[in-house]
Backbone as a chain_set.jsonl record, in Angstrom:
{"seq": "XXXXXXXXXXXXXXXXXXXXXXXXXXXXXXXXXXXXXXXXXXXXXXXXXXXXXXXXXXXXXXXXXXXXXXXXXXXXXXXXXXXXXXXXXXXXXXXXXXXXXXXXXXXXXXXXXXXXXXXXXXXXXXXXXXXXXXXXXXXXXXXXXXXXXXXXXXXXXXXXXXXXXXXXXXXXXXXXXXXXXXXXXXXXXXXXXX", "coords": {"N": [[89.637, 92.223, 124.065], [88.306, 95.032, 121.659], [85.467, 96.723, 122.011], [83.314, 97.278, 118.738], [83.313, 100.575, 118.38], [82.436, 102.955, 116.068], [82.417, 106.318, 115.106], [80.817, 107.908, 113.046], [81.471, 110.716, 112.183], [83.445, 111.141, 112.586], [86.467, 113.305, 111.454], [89.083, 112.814, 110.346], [90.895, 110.908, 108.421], [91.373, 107.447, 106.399], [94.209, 106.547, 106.87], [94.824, 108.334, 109.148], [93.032, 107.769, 111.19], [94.067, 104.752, 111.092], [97.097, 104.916, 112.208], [96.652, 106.258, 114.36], [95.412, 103.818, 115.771], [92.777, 104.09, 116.211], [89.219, 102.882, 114.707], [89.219, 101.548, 111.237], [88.934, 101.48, 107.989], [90.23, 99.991, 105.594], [91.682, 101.28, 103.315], [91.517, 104.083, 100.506], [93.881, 106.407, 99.204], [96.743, 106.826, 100.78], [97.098, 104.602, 102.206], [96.74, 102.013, 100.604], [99.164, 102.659, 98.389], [101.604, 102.604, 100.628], [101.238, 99.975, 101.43], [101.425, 98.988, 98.947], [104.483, 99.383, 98.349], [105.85, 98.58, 100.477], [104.942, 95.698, 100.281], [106.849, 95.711, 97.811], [109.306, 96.258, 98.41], [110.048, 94.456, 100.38], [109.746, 92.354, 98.767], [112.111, 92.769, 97.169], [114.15, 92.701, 99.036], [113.96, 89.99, 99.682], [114.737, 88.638, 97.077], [117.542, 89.738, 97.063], [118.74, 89.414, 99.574], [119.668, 86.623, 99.614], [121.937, 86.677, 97.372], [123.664, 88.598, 98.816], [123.529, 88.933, 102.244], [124.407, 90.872, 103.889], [124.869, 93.276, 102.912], [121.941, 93.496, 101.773], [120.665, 94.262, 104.251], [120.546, 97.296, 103.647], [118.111, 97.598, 102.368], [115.911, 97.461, 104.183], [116.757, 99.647, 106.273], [115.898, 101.589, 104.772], [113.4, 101.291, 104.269], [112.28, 100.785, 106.811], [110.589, 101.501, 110.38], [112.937, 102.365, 111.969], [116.0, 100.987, 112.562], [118.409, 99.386, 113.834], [121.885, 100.246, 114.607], [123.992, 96.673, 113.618], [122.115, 95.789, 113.779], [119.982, 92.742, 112.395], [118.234, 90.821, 109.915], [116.976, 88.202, 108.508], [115.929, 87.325, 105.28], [113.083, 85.354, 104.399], [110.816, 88.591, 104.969], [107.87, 89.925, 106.107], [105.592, 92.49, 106.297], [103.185, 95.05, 106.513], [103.553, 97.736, 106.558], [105.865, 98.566, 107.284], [106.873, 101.155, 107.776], [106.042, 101.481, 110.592], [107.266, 99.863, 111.643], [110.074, 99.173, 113.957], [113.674, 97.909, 114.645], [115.717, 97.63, 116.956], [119.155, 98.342, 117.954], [121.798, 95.675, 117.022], [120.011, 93.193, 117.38], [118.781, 90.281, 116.489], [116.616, 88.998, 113.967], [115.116, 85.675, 113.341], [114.648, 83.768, 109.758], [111.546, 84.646, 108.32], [109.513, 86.664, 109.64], [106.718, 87.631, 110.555], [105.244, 90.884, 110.508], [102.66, 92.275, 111.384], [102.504, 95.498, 111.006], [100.42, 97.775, 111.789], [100.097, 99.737, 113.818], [102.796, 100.772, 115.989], [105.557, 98.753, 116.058], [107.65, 97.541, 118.131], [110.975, 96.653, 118.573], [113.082, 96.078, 120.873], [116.727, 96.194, 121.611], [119.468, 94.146, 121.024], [117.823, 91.824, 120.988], [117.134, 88.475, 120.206], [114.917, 86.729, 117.788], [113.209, 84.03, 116.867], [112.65, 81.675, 114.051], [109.568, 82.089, 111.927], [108.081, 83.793, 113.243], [104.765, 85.406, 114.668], [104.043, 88.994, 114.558], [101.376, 90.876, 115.642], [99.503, 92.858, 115.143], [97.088, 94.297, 114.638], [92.931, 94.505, 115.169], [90.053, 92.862, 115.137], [86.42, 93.667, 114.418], [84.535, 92.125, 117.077], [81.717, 91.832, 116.707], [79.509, 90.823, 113.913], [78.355, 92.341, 112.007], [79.832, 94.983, 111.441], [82.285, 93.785, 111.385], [82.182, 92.239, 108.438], [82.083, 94.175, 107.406], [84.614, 95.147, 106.908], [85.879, 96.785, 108.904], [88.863, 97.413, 111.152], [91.166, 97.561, 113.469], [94.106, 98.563, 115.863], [96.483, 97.826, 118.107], [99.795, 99.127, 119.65], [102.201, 96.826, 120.031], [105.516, 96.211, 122.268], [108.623, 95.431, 122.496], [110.857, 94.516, 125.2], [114.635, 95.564, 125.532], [116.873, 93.002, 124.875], [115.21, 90.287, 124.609], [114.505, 87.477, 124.31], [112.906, 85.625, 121.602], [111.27, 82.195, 121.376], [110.996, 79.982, 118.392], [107.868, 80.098, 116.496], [106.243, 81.672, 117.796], [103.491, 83.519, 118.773], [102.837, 86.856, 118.99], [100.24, 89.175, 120.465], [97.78, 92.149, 119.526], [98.467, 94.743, 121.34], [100.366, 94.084, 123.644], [103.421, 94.161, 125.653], [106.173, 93.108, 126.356], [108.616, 92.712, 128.713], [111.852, 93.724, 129.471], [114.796, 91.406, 129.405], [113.322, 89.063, 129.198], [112.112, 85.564, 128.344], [110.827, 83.9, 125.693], [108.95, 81.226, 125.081], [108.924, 78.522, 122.685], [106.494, 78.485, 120.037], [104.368, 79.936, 122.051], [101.572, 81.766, 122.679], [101.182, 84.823, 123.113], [99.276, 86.5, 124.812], [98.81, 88.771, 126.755], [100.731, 91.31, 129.011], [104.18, 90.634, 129.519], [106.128, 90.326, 132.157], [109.24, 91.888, 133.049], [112.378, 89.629, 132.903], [111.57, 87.054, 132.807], [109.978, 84.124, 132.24], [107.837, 82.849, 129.668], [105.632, 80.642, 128.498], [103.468, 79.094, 126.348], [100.01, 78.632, 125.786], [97.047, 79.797, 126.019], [100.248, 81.996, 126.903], [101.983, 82.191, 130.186], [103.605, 83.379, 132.439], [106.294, 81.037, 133.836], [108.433, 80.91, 135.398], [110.614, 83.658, 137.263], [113.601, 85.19, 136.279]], "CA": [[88.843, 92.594, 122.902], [87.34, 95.792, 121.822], [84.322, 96.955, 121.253], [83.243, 98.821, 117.931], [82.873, 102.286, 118.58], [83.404, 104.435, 115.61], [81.871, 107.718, 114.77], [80.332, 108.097, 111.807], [81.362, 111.684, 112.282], [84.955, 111.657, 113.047], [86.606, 113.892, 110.301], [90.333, 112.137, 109.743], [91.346, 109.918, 106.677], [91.327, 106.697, 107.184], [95.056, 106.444, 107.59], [94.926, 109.278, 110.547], [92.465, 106.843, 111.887], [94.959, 103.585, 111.383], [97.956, 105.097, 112.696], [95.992, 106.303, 115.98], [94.881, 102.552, 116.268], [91.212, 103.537, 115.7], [89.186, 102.374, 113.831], [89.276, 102.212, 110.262], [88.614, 100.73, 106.639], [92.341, 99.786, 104.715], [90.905, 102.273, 102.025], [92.725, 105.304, 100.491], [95.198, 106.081, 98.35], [97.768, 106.732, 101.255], [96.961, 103.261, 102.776], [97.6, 102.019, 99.115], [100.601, 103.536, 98.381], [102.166, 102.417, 101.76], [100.977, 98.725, 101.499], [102.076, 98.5, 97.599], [105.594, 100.086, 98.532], [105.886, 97.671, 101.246], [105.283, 94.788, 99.198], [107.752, 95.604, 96.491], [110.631, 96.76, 99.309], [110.43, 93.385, 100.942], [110.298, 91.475, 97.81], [113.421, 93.211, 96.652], [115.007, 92.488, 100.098], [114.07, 88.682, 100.003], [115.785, 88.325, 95.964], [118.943, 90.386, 97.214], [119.262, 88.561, 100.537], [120.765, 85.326, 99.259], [123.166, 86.948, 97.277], [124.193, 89.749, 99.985], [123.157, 89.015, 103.388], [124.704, 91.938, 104.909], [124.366, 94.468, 102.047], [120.72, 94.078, 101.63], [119.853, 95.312, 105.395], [120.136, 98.809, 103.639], [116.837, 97.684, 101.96], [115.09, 97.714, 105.286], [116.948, 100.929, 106.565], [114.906, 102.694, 104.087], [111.556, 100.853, 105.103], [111.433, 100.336, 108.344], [110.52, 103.161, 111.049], [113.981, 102.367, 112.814], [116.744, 99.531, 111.848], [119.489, 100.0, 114.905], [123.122, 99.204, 114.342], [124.267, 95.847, 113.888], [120.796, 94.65, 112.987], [120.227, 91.804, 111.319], [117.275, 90.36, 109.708], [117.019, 87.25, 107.536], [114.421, 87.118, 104.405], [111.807, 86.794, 104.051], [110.009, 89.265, 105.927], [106.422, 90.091, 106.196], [105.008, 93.599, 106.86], [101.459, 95.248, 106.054], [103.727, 98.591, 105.962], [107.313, 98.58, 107.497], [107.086, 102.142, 108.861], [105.811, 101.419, 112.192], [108.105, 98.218, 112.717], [111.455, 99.144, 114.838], [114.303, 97.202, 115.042], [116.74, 98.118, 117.932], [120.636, 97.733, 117.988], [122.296, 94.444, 117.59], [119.12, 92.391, 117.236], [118.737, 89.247, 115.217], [115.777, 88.523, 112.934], [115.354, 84.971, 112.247], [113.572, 83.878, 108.536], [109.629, 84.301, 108.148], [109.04, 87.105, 110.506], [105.228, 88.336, 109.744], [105.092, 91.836, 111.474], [101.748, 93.13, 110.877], [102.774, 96.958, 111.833], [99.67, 98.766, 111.101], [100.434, 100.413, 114.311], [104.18, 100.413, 116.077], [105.681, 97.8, 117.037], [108.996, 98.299, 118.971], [111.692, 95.937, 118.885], [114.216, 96.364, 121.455], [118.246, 96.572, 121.934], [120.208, 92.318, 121.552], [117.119, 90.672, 121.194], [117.188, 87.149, 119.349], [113.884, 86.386, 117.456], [113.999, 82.741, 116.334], [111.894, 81.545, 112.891], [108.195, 82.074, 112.147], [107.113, 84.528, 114.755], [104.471, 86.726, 114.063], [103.832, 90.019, 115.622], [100.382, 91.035, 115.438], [98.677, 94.329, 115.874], [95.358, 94.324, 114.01], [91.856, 93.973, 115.846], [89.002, 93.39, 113.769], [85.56, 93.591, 116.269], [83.266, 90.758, 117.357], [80.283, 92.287, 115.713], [79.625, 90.451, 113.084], [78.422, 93.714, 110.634], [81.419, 95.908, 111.062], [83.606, 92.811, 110.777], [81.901, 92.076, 107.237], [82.568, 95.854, 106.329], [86.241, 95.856, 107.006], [87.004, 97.477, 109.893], [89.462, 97.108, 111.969], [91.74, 98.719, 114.516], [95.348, 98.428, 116.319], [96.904, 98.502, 119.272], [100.806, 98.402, 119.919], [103.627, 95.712, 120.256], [106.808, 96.572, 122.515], [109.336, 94.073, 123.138], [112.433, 94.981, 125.548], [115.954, 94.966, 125.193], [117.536, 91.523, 125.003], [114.535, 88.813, 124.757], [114.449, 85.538, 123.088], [111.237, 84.76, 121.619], [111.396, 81.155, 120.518], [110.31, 79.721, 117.068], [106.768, 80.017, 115.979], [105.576, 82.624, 119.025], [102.506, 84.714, 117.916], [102.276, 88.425, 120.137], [99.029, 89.653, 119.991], [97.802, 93.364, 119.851], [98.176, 95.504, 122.985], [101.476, 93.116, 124.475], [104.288, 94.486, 126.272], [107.169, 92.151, 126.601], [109.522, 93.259, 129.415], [113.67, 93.131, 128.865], [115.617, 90.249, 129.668], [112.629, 87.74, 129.335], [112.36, 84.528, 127.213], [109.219, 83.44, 125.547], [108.923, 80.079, 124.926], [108.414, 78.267, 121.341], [104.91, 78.108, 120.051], [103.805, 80.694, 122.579], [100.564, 82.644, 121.609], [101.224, 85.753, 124.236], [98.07, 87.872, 125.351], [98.775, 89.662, 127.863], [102.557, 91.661, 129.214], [105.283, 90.028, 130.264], [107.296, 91.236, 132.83], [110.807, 92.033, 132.952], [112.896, 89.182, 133.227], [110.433, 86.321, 133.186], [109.65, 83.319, 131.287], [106.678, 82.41, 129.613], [105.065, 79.54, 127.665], [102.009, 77.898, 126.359], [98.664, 79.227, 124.702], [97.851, 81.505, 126.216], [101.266, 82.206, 127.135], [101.689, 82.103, 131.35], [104.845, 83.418, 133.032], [106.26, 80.181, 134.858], [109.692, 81.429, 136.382], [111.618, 84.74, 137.042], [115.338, 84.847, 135.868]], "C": [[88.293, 94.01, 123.083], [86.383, 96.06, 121.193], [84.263, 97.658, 119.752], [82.369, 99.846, 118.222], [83.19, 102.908, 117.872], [82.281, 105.379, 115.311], [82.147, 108.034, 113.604], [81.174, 109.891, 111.207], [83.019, 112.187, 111.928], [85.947, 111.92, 110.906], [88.41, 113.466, 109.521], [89.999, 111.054, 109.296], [91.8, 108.902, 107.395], [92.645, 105.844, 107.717], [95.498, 107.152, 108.777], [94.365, 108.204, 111.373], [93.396, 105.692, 112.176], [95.711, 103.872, 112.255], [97.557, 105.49, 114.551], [96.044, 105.097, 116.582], [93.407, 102.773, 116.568], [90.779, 102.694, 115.167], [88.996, 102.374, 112.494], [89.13, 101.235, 109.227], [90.512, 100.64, 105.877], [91.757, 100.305, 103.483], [91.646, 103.092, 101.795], [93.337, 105.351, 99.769], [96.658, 106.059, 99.292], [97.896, 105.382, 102.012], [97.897, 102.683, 101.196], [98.849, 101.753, 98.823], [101.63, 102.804, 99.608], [102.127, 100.844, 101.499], [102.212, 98.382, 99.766], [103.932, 98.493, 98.158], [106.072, 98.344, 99.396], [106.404, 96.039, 100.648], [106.843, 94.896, 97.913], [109.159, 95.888, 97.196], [111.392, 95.2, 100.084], [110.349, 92.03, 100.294], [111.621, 91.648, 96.891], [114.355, 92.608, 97.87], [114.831, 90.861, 99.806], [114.377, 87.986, 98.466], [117.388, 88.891, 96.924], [119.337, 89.391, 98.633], [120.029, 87.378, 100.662], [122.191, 85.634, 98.882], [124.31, 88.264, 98.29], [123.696, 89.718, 101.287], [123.01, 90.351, 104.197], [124.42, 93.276, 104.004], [122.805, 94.827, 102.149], [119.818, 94.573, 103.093], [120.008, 96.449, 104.82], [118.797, 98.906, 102.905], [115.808, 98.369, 103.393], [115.592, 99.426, 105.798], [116.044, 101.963, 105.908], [113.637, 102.143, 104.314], [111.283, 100.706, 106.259], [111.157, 101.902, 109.082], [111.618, 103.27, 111.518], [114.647, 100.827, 112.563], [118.015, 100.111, 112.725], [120.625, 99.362, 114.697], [123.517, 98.398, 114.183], [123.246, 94.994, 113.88], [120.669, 93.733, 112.289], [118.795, 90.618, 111.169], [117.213, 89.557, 108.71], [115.801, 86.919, 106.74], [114.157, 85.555, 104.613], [111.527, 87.262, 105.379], [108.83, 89.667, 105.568], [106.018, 91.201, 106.893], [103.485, 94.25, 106.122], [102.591, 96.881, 105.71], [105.735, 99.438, 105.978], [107.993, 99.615, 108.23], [107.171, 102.088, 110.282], [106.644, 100.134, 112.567], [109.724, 98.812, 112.774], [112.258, 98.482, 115.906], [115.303, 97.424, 116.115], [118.215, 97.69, 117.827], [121.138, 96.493, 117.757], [121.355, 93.056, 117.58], [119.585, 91.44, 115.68], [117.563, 88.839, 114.991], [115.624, 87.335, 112.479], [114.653, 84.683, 110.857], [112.195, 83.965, 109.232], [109.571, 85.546, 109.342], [107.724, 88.055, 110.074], [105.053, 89.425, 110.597], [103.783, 92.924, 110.767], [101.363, 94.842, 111.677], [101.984, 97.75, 111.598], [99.693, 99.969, 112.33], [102.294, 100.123, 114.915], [104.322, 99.445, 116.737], [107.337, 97.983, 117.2], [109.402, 97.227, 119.816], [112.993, 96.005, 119.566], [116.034, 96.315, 121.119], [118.574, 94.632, 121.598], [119.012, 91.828, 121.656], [117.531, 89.735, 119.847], [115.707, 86.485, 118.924], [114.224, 85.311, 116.596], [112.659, 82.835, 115.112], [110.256, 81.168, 113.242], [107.294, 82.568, 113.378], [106.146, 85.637, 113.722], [103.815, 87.489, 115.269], [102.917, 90.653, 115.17], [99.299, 92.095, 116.055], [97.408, 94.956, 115.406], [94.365, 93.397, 115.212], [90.698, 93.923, 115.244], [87.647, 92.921, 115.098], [84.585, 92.517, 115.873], [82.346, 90.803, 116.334], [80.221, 91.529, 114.645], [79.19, 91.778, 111.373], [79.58, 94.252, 110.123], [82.207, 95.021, 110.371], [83.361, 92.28, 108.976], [82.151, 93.476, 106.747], [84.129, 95.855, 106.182], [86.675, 96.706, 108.359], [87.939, 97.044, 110.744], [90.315, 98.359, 112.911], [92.761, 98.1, 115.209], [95.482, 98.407, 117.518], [98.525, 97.76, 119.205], [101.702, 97.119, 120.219], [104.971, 96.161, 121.299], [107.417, 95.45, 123.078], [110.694, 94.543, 123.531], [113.422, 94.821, 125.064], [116.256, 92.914, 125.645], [116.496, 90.592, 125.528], [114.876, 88.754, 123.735], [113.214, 85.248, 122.809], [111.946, 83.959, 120.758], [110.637, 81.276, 119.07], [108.758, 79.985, 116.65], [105.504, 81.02, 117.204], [104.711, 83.353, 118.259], [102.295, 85.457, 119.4], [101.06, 88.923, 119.955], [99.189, 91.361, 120.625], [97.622, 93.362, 121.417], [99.259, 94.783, 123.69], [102.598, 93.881, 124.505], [105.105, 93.554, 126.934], [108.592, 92.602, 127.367], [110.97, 93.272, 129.273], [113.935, 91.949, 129.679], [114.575, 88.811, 129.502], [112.718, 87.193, 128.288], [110.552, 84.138, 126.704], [109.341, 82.123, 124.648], [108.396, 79.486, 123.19], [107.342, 78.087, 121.283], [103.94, 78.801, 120.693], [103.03, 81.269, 122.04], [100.478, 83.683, 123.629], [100.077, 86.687, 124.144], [97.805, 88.39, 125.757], [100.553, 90.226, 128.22], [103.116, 90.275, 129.773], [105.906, 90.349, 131.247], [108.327, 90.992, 133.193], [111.265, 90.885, 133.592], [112.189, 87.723, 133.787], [110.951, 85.28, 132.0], [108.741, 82.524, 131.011], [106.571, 81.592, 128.773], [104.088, 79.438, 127.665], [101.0, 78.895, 125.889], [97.156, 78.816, 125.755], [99.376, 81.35, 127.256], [101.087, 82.42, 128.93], [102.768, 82.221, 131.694], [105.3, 82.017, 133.84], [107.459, 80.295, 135.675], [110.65, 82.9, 136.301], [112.876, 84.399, 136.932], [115.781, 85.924, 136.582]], "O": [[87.872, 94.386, 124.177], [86.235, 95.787, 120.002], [85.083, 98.546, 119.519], [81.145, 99.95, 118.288], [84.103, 103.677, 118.172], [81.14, 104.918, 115.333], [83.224, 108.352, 113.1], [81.372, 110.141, 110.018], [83.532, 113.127, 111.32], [86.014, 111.266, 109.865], [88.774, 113.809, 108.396], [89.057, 110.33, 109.619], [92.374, 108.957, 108.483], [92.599, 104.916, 108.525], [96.444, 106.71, 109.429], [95.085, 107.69, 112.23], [93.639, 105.486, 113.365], [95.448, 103.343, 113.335], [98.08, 105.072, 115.585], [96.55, 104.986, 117.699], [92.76, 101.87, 117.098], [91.437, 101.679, 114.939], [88.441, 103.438, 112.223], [89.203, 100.06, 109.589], [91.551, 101.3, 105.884], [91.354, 99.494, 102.649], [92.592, 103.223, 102.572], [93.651, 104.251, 99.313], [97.633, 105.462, 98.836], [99.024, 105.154, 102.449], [99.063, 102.836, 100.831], [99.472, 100.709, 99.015], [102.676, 102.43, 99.078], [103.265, 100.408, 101.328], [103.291, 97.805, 99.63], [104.474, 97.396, 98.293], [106.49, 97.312, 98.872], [107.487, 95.459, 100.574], [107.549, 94.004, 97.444], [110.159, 95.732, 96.495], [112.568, 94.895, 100.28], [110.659, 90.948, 100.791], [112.046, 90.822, 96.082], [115.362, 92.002, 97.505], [115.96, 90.39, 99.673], [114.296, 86.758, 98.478], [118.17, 88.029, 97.326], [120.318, 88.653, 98.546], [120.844, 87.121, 101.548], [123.228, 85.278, 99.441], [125.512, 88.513, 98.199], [123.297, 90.851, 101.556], [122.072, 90.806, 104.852], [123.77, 94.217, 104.462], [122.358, 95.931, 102.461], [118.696, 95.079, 103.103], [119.448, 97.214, 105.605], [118.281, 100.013, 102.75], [115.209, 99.441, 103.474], [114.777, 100.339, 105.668], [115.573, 102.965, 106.445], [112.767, 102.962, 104.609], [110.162, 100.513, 106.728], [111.385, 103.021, 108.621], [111.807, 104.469, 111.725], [114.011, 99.784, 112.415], [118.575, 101.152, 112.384], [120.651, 98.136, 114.586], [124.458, 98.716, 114.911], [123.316, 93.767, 113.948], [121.363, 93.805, 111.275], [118.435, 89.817, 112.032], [117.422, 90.177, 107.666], [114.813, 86.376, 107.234], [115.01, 84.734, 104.951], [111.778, 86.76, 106.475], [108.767, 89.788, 104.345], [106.018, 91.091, 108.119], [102.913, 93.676, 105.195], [102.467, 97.263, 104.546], [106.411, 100.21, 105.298], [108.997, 99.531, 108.939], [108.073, 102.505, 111.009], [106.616, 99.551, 113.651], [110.445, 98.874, 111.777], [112.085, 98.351, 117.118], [116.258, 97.139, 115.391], [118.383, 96.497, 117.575], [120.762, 95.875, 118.753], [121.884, 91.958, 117.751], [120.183, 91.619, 114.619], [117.177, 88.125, 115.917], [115.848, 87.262, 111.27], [113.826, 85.579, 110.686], [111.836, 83.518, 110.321], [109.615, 84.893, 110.385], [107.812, 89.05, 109.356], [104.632, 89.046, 111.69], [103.867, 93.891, 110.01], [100.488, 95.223, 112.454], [102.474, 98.765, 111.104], [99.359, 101.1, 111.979], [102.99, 99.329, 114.283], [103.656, 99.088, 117.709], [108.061, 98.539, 116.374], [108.967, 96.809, 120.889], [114.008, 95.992, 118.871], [116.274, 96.497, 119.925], [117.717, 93.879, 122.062], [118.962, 91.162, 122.691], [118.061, 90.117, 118.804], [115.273, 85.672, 119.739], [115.143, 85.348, 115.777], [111.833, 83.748, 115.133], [109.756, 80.477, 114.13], [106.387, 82.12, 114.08], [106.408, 86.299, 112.718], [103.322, 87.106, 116.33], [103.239, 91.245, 114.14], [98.576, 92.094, 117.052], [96.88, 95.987, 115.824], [94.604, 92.363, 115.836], [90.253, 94.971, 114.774], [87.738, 92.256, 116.13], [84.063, 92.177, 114.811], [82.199, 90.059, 115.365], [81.368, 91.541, 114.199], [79.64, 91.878, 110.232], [80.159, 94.167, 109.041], [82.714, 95.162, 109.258], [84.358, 91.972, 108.324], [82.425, 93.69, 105.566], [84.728, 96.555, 105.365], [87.8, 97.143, 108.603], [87.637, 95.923, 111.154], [90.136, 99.575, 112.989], [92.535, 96.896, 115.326], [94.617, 98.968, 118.191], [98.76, 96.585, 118.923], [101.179, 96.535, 121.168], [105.686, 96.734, 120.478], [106.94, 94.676, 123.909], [111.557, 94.895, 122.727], [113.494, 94.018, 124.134], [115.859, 92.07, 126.449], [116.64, 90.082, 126.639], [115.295, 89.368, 122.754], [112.454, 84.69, 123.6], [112.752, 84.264, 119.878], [109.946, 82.208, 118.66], [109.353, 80.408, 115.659], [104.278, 80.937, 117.278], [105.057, 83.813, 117.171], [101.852, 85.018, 120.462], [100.925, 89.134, 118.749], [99.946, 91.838, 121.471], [97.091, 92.648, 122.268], [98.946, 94.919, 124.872], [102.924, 94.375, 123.425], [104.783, 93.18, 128.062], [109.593, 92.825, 126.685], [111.194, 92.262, 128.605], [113.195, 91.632, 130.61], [115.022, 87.675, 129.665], [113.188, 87.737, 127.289], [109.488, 84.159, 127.322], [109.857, 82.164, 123.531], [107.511, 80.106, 122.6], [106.803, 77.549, 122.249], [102.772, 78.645, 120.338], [103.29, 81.554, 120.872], [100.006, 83.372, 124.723], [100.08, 87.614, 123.334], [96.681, 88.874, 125.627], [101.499, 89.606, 127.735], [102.608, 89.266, 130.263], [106.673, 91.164, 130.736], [108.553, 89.898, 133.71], [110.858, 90.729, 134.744], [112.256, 87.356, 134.96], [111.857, 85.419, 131.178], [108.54, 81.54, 131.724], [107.521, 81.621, 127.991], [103.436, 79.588, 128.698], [101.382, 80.036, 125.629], [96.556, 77.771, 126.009], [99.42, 80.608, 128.238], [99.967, 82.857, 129.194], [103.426, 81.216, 131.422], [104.463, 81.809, 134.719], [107.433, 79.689, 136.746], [111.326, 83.139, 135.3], [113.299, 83.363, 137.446], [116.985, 86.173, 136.639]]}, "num_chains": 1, "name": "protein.A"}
């Protein structure tokens, strides 16, 4: 968890602030703008997806921050903005993936993401004031080449998921992973290297 610390003072907009992973109000017209877009990119992708599977990944190519060769992502999908979420080479997407990218989140090379994961990079603070104002604040996602997160896994901000590891269904991960591991359970707990 972190604290709130913001500065009344500090002179960037409050998407300069988001994208840092400060903290910040979802206010703005470029917040806005980004969120609306969003919405209407990945409700176009999840009509077109039935009838074109493979055609409508060029929806995402134009929304995401990065959509790597041979990608493949199955509607629906769920983003807060679509920029900051990158898909890597060869990866598979299964349905329902909720990727709340208000900062990046960075999906490796051959990974296999199974249904109803969400990847979660908003922090909103203890406090109970701030948290009634709106603020909140980010911190990264990265997930190596070639994992498996099972079905219904939730990543929380600030998680670093090493390559080759597996993460178990149902997992709620809160801390890294490291390379070549496999974790389970809530909170998530490495229990064997591969």
């Amino acid at each position: 968890m972190r604290a709130f610390d913001h500065d009344e003072n500090d002179p960037r907009s409050a998407h300069e602030r988001m994208i840092a992973g400060d903290w910040y109000r979802a206010e703005g017209p470029e917040i806005q703008r980004a969120y609306r877009r969003a919405l209407a990119e990945t409700a176009r992708f999840s009509r077109e997806y039935p009838e074109d599977p493979d055609g409508s990944q060029e929806i995402l190519r134009g929304l995401l921050g990065t959509f790597g060769e041979g990608a493949h992502v199955r509607a629906p999908l769920f983003v807060d903005y679509g920029a900051r979420l990158h898909i890597g080479p060869g990866t598979f997407v299964n349905y329902n993936l909720t990727a709340l990218d208000v900062v990046d989140i960075r999906i490796g090379a051959n990974c296999q993401l199974a249904t109803n994961i969400q990847l979660l990079t908003p922090i909103h603070p203890l406090e109970p004031q701030p948290r009634a104002e709106g603020w909140e604040a980010a911190a990264p996602i990265t997930i190596g080449d070639n994992v498996w997160i099972g079905g219904g896994a939730t990543i929380l901000p600030g998680v670093t998921i090493g390559e080759d590891s597996v993460i178990g269904a149902g997992s709620v991960v809160t801390k890294d992973v490291p390379a070549r591991s496999v974790a389970v359970g809530n909170p998530a707990r490495v229990i064997r290297s591969l």
